[in-house]
N, C-alpha and C positions, 0 to 999 in steps of 0.2 A: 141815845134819844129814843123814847117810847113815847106812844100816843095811844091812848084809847076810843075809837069808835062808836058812836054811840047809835041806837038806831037812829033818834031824831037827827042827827050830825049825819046821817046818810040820806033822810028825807028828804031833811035841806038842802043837800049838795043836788040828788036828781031832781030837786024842783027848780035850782038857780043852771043846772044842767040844760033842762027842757025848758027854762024861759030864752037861753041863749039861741039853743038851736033856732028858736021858733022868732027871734030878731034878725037870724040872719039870713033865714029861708027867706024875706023880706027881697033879698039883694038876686038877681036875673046870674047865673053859673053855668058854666059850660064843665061838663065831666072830663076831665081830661087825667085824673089822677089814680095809682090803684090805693086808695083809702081802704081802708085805715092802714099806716103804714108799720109795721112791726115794731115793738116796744122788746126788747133781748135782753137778758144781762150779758155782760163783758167779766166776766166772771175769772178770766186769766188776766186780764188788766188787774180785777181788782185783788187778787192773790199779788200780783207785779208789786203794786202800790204800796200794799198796804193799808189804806185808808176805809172810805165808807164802798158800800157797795153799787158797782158804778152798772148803770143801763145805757142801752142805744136807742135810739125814738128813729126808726131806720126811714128819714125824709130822703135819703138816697135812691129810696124803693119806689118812689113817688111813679115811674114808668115813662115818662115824655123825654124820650131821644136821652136815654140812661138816667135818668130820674136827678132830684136836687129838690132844693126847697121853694124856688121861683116857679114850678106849676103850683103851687098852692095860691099864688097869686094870679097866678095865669086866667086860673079858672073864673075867677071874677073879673080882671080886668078885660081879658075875650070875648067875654059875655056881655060885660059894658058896650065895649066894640062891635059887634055885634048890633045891639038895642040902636047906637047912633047911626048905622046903616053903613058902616064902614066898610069898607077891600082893601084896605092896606093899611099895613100896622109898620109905625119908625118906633126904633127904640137906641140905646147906647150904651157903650159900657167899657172896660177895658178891654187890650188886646184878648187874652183868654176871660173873657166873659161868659159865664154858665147862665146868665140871665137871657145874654143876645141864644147861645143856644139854643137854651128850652122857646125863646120868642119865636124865632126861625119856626120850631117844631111846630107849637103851637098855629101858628099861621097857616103851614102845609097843611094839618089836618082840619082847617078851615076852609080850606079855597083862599087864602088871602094873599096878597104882595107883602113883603116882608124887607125892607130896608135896614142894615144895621150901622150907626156908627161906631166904630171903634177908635178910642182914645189911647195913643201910645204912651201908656206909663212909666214904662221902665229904661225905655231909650234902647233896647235889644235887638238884633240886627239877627239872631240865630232866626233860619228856618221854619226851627220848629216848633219855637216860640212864633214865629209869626204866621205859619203855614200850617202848621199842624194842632192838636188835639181840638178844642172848641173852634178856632176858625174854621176847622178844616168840614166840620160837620155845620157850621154853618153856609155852608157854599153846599154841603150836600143835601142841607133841606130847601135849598133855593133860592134861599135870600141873596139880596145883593149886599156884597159887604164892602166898605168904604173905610180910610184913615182919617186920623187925624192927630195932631200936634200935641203931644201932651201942653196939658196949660187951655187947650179951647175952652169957648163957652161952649159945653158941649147942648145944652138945653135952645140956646141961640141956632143953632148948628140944626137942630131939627126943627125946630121954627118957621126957619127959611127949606128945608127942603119940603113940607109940610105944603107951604106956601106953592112951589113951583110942583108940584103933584096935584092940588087943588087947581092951578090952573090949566091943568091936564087933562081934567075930569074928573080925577082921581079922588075917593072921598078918603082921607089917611087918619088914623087916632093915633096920636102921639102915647108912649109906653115910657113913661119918667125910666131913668138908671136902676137896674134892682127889682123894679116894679114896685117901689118904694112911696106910694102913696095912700090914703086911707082906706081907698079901693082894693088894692092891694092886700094890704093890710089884713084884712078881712082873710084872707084864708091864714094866717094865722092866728086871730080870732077863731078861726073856726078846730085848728088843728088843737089848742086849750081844749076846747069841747073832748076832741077825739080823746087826747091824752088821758084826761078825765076818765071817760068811759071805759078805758082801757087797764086803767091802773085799780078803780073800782072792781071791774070784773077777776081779778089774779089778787085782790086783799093787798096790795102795794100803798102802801104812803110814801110821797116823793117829798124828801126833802128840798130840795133843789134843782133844777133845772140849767144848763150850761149850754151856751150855743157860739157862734159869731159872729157879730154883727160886725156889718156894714154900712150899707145905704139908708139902715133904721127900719129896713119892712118888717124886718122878720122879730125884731126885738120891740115896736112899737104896739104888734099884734099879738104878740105873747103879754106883755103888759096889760093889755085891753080886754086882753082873753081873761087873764087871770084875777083881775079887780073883777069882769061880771060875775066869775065864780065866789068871789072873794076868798081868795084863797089864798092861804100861808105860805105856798111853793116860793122859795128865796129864789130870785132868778137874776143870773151873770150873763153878763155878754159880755166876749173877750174878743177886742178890737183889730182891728185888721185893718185901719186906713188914718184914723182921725185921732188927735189927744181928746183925751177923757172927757174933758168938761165941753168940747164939740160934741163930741160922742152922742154924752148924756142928755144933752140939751135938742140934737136933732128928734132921738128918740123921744123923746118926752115931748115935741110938739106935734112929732105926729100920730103919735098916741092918743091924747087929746082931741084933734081931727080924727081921728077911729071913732073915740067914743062918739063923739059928736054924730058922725055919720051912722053910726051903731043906733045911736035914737034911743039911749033908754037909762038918762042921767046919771050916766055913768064918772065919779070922779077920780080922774090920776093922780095919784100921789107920788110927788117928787122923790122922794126916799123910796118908791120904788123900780127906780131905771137905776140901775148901777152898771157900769161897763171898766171890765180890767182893760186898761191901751198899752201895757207894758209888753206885748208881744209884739208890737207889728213890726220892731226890726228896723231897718235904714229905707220902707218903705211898701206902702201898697205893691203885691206883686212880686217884689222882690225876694229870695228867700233867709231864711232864719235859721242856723244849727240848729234852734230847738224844738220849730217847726221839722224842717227833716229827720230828728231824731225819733218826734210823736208818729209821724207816717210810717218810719219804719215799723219803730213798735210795736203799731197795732196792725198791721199787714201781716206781722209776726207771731202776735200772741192772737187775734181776732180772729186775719183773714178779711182784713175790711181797708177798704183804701178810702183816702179824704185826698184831696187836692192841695196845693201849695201856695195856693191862693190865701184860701179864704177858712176852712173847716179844718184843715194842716194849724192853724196859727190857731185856732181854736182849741184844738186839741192841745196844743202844746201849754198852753194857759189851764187849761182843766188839771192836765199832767203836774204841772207845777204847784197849781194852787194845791191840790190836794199833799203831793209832798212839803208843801208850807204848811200845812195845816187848819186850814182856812176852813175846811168841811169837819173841821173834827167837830164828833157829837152827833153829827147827823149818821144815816142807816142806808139810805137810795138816793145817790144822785144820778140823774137823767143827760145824758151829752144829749143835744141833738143836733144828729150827722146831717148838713145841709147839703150833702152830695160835692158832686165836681168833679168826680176822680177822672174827667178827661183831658183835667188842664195837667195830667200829669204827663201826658204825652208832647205838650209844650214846654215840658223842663226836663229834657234828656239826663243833660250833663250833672243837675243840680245834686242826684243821690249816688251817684259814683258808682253806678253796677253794671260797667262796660266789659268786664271781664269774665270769662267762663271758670269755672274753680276746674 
């Protein structure tokens, strides 16, 4: 696949470039991130493969208590927090949640009270799954961390604690699962921009873009990002919790609320939310041969860890598709690493490397 660049076709791009930035400096942010985060090729993956040539967009590098891609939302929703005169921030998520994490973080370097709930998803009783890697750095940036039942309303759940800290004195901002609303959102909205800039500056045209979505934050704001540029980037989300047609249709409403709140008639088109759900396995959390396969991999040929979570099951869908041949034709596809690698520390047993050679 070739493309030719024209000047006007660059004009246009840093003039729908610089109307974006200049909608979004609109919205109140707290710096919490080291921006711009590194753009790499994977260049022994893509020898591995065989296929198009594959990049990193290193959201890992992000820096908030080992970086990930929830301070890109942080930074907006903090700042929100913030503006409504807030000192305490509830948020939720599963047992090894990289979102309760970075929240914890973010609060410590705020001065704020930090409450997290956590949802037991997997029914896992190991230690170190429940005690170590993301819990364990959650207790260490101060939060208070709580259980609960897989199956709760976990949104009910901070409602009511919300409630009895309001009558404390306390003024609390509730932080949806993920950071997974329009607000949110917004820092990937913003991270489009970066990308942009960045791929412009090294002569790169991205075919494609590949990440995983979740709770919709991350894949709703790369939508929204990518319609303001209007741009051709084909972009995959490879699912980790939800069937497809959930999937697609979370993202897609809250993309719509992006633009909306973005303010600058912005229209999403449905044929552009696509999400692969064939990875996520016998369940959120839980792991996947093909997931562990991918981690190894690229610890191997990169030198780059993703978690078992969420960017593990990610990678392992990029890995595949591309051996399917789903990419063929195209020249640069973009992974982006949404961090985590601390939930690795909560799945000891799961990569079998207890042994000294």
């Amino acid at each position: 696949m070739t493309a030719t660049i024209t000047e006007n076709d660059t004009d246009f791009q840093n003039t729908l470039t610089k109307e974006l930035a200049t909608a979004l400096a609109r919205f109140p942010r707290v710096r919490f991130g080291h921006l711009p985060t590194p753009l790499e090729p994977m260049d022994r993956l893509s020898e591995h493969l065989g296929g198009p040539r594959l990049w990193v967009k290193r959201d890992d590098c992000t820096g908030l208590s080992s970086g990930g891609n929830k301070t890109r939302k942080l930074e907006y929703l903090m700042a929100d927090a913030q503006e409504q005169g807030a000192d305490t921030i509830i948020t939720q998520g599963a047992t090894q949640s990289n979102h309760a994490r970075q929240t914890a973080a973010a609060a410590a370097r705020l001065g704020m009270d930090c409450h997290i709930l956590l949802e037991d998803r997997t029914g896992s009783n190991d230690t170190n799954y429940t005690l170590n890697g993301n819990v364990l750095l959650d207790r260490l940036h101060g939060a208070t961390v709580s259980k609960r039942a897989g199956g709760t309303d976990m949104n009910a759940e901070m409602e009511s604690l919300a409630a009895g800290l309001t009558s404390q004195g306390k003024v609390p901002y509730i932080i949806p699962g993920g950071g997974s609303n329009p607000t949110g959102a917004l820092g990937y909205v913003n991270c489009v921009r970066e990308l942009a800039d960045q791929a412009s500056d090294i002569g790169l045209k991205i075919d494609a873009l590949v990440h995983a979505t979740g709770s919709s934050g991350t894949q709703a704001g790369l939508v929204t990002g990518l319609a303001a540029l209007q741009s051709d980037i084909h972009l995959l989300g490879i699912g980790v919790r939800a069937p497809r047609e959930k999937q697609e249709q979370m993202v897609f409403d809250l993309a719509r609320k992006t633009a909306a709140l973005l303010g600058n008639g912005l229209d999403i088109a449905r044929d552009k939310v696509r999400a692969n759900c064939d990875y996520v396995g016998p369940g959120y959390g839980l792991p996947t041969e093909g997931m562990k396969n991918a981690v190894k991999l690229l610890a191997r040929t990169e030198g780059l860890l993703f978690d078992p979570v969420y960017s593990g099951k990610g990678l392992d869908g990029l890995i595949d598709q591309v051996r399917q041949g789903y990419f063929d034709g195209m020249n640069n596809v973009v992974f982006l690493h949404t961090g985590g690698s601390a939930a690795l520390f909560g799945y000891v047993d799961t990569f079998d490397l207890h042994e000294y050679s």
